[in-house]
C-alpha positions as CSV (number, residue, x, y, z in Angstrom):
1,X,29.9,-14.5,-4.6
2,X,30.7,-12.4,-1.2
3,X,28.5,-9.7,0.0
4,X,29.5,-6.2,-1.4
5,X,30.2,-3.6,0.7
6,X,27.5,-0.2,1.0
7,X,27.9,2.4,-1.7
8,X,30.4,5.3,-0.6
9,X,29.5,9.0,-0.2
10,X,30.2,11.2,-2.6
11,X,31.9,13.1,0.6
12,X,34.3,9.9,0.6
13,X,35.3,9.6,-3.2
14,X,35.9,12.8,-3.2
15,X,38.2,12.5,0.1
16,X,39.9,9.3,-1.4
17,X,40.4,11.4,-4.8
18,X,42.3,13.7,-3.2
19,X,45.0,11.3,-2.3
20,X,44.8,9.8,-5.4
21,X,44.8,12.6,-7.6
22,X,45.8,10.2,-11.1
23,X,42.2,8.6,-11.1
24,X,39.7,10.9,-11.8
25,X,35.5,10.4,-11.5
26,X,33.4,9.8,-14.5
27,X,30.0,9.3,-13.0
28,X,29.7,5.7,-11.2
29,X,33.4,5.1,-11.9
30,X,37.0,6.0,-10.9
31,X,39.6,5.7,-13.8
32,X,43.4,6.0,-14.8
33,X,45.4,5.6,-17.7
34,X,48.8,4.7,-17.3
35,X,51.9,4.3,-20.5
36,X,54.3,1.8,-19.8
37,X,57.6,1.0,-21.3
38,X,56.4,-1.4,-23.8
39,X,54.0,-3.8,-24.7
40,X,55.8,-6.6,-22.6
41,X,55.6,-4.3,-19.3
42,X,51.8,-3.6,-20.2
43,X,50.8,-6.9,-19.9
44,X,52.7,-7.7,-16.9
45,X,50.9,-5.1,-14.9
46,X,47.6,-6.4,-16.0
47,X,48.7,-10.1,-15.5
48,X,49.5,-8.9,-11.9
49,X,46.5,-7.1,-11.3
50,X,44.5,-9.9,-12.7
51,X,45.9,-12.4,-10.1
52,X,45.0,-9.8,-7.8
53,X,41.3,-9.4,-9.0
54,X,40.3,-13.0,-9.0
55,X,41.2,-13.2,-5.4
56,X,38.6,-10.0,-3.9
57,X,36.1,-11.3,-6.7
58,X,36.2,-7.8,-8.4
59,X,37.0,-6.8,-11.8
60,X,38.3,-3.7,-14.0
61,X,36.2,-2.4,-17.0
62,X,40.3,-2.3,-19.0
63,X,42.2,-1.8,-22.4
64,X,45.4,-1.9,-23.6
65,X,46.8,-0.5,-26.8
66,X,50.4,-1.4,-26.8
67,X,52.2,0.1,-23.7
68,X,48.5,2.3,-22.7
69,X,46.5,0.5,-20.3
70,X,43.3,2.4,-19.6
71,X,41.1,1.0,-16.3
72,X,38.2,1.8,-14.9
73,X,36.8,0.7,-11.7
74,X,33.1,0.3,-10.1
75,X,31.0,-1.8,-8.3
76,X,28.6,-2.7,-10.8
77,X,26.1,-5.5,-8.6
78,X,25.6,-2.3,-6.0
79,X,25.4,0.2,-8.6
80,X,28.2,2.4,-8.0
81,X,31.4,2.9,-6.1
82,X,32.1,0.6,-3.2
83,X,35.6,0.4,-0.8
84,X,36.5,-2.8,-3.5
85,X,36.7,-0.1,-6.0
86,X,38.9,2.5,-4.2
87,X,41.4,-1.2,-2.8
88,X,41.7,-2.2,-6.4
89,X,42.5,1.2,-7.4
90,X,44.8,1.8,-4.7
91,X,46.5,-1.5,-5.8
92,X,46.8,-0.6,-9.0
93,X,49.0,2.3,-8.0
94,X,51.2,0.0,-6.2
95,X,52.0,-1.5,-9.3
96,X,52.0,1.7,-11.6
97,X,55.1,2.8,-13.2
98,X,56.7,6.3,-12.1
């Protein structure tokens, strides 16, 4: 496993939530829910994000009810939110419909 990078400031989330206003905080975490087309699209946007995770060796807390795919991002071996979290998340609106 790769080193993890330091915890960020609660100054910083809240800067990076700012730009990002669809995730929102919930304690150690940043989350979004998204709705997609259908079922099919669902599961291609977390098949893409999936590839993406193995490769930074960092994974969503995620579920998906049909076309709702609910994630949630953190840092879990540093206790809290790291600049992995805030990429993924970042990725992940890349990818999001709308």
């Amino acid at each position: 496993m790769m080193a993890r990078p330091p915890l960020l400031t609660d100054d910083e989330i809240e800067k990076w939530l700012a730009a990002h206003q669809l995730w929102q905080r919930d304690g150690l975490m940043l989350k979004r829910s998204l709705e997609f087309g259908d079922f099919n699209e669902a599961f291609g946007f977390m098949t893409r994000v999936a590839i993406a995770c193995e490769k930074a060796d960092h994974h969503p807390e995620w579920s998906n009810v049909y076309n709702q795919v609910d994630i949630a991002v953190t840092t879990h071996d540093v206790g809290g939110l790291t600049s992995l979290d805030t990429d993924l998340a970042a990725f992940v609106d890349t990818l999001a419909p709308g």
